[in-house]
C-alpha atoms as one frame of an Amber mdcrd trajectory, in Angstrom:
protein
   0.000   0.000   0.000   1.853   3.365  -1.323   2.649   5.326   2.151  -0.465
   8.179   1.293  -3.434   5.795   0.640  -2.169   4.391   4.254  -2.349   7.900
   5.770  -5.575   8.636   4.487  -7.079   5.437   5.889  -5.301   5.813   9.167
  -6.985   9.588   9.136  -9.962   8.116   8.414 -10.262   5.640  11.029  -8.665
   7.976  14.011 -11.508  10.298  12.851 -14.692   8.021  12.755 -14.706   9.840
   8.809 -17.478   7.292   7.260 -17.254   8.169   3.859 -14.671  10.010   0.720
 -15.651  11.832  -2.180 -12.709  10.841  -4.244 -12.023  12.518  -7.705 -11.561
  10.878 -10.666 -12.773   7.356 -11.113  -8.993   5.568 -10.879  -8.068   7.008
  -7.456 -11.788   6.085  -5.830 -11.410   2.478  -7.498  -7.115   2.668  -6.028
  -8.701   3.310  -2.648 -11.479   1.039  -2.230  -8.358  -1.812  -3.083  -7.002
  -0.593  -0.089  -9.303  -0.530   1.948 -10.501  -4.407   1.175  -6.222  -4.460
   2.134  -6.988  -3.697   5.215  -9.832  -5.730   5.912 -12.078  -2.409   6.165
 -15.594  -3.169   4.002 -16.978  -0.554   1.691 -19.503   0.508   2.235 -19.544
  -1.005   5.536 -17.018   0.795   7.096 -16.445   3.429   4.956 -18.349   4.922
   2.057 -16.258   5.727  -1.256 -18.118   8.199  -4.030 -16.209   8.524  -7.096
 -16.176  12.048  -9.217 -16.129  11.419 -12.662 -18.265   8.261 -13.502 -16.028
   7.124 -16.709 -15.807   3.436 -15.224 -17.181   3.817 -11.261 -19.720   1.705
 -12.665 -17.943  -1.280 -13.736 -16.072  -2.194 -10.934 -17.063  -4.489  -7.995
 -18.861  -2.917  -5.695 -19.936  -0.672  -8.067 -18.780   3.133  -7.047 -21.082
   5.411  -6.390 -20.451   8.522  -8.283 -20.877  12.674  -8.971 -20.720  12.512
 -12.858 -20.298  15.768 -14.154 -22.864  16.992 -17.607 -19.515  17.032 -20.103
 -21.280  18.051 -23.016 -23.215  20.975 -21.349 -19.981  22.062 -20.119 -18.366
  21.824 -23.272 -21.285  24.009 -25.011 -21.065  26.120 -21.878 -17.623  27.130
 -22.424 -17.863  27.602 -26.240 -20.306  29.653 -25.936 -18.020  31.941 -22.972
 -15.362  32.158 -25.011 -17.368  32.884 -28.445 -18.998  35.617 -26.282 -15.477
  36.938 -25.099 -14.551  36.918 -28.791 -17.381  39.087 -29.970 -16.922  41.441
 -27.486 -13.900  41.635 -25.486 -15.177  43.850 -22.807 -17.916  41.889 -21.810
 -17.891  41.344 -17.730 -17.208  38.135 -16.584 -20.227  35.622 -16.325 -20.571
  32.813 -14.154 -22.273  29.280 -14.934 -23.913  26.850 -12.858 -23.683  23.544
 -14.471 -24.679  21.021 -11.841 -23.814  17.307 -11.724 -25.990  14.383 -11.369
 -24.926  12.035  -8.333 -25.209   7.790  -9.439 -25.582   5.797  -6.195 -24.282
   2.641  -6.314 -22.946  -0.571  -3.846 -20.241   1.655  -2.629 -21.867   3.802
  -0.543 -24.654   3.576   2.695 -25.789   5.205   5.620 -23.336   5.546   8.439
 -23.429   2.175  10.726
C-alpha cells in the first residue's frame, strides 16, 4: 500500500470519517483496493463516491459517483469564449452547471 493511501485510511479511522468523495474514477477504485487491504468493508465501514463516472460503474462494488454533464460544459464554455470573442469587454459571467450524483454498492448510511 503506497505510504499516502495508508495515511488517508489511518486519518480516516482515528476520525470516525465514514465516507470520501474521491475525484476521478482511478483514485476512488485505487482506494477502495485498499481498503478491502486492510480488511475495512466498503460501504460497511467506509463509504467511497467517485467524481467522474467514466468506469465507477464497472467495478465491484460498483462506485457510487458525482458525474459531471460534459457536453453541457463543453457548449457552456464555447459559448463563454465565443462571447469573449465578440466582445472583449464583456464582464465576466458565471455558470452553474450542476452534476448528477449515481448511487451505487459503494456507498450507505453511516453504521
Amino acid at each position: 500500500m503506497e505510504p499516502g493511501s495508508r495515511a488517508v485510511l489511518d486519518r480516516c479511522l482515528s476520525t470516525g470519517t465514514t465516507a470520501m468523495l474521491v475525484h476521478a474514477d482511478a483514485e476512488a477504485i485505487a482506494l477502495v483496493q485498499r481498503c478491502e487491504e486492510r480488511g475495512l468493508a466498503v460501504p460497511g465501514d467506509l463509504s467511497v463516491v467517485a467524481y467522474d463516472d467514466e468506469v465507477a460503474g464497472l467495478f465491484s462494488p460498483a462506485l457510487t459517483a458525482v458525474r459531471p454533464p460534459r457536453r453541457s460544459i463543453g457548449r457552456a464554455a464555447v459559448r463563454l469564449v465565443a462571447d469573449r470573442l465578440a466582445d472583449p469587454d464583456r464582464p465576466a459571467h458565471r455558470v452553474v452547471i450542476s452534476p448528477a450524483l449515481r448511487v451505487r454498492g459503494s456507498s450507505a448510511p453511516p453504521r
